[in-house]
C-alpha positions in Angstrom: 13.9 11.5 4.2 10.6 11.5 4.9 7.7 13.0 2.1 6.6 16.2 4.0 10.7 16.9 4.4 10.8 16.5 0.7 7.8 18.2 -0.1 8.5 21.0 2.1 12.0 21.7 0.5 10.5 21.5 -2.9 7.4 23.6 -1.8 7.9 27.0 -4.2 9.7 25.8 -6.8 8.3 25.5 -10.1 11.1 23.3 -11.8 9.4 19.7 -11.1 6.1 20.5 -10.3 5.0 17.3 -11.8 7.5 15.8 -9.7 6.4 17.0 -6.3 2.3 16.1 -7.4 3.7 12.6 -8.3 5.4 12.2 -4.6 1.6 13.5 -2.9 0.3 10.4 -5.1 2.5 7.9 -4.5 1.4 8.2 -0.9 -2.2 9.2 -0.6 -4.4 7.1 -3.1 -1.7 5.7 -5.7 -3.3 5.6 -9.2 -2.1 2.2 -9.5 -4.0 1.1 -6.6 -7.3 2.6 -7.6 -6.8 6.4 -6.1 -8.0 8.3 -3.2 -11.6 8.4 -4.7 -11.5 4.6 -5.3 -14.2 2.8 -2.3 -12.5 -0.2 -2.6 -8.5 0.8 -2.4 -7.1 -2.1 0.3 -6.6 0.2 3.0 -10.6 1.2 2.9 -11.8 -1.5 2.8 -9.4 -3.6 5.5 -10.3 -0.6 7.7 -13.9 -1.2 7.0 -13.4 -5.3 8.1 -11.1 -4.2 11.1 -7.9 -5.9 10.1 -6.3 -2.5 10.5 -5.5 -4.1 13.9 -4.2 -7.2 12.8 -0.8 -7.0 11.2 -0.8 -10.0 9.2 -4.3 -9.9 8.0 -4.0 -6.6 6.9 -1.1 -7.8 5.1 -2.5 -10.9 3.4 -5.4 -9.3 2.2 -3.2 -6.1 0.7 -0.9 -8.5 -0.9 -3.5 -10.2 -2.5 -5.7 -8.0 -3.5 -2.9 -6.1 -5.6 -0.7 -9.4 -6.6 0.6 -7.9 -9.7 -0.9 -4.9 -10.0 2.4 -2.4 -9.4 4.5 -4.7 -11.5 3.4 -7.4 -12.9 6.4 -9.2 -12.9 6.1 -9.6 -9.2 2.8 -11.4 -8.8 4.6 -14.3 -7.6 6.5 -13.0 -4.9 3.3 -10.8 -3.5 1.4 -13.9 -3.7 4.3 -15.7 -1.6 4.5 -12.6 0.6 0.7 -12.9 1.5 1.3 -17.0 2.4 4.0 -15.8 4.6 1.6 -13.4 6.7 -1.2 -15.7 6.6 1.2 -18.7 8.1 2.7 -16.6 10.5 -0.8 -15.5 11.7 -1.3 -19.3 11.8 1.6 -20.1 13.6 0.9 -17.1 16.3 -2.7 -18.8 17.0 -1.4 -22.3 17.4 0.6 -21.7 20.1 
């Protein structure tokens, strides 16, 4: 279900409101990724550079950029994610 279907059935009730606050900011401006004030959250900034038309740019650079940041555990596999955009984009430019 999508966030404003959630949000909107949630909308009134004052049993989780920490809860429904939580949902707005895991989608615009996550604190782990800097929040909405932050000038430099990946999504700024690759808008900024233009790679918000370019897939797999956009992709290498957000993987990157926050390689361990939600879970540090994973910094590994979003580095590996970010080499599989990068060689794809490769891949697409060699043919």
């Amino acid at each position: 279900m999508e966030i404003k279907k959630v949000m909107k059935k949630l909308e009134g009730r004052e049993l989780f409101p920490e809860a429904v606050e939580r949902a707005k900011e895991m989608v615009n401006g996550p604190a782990h990724y800097g929040g909405v004030d932050n000038p430099y959250e990946v999504i700024k900034v690759c808008e900024a550079w233009g790679l918000d038309k370019d897939a797999y740019l956009f992709n290498v650079v957000k993987y990157v950029a926050r390689a361990g940041i939600k879970d540090p555990k994973k910094e590994l596999e979003d580095l590996k994610k970010a080499v599989f955009y990068l060689e794809r984009k490769i891949k697409n430019l060699e043919k």
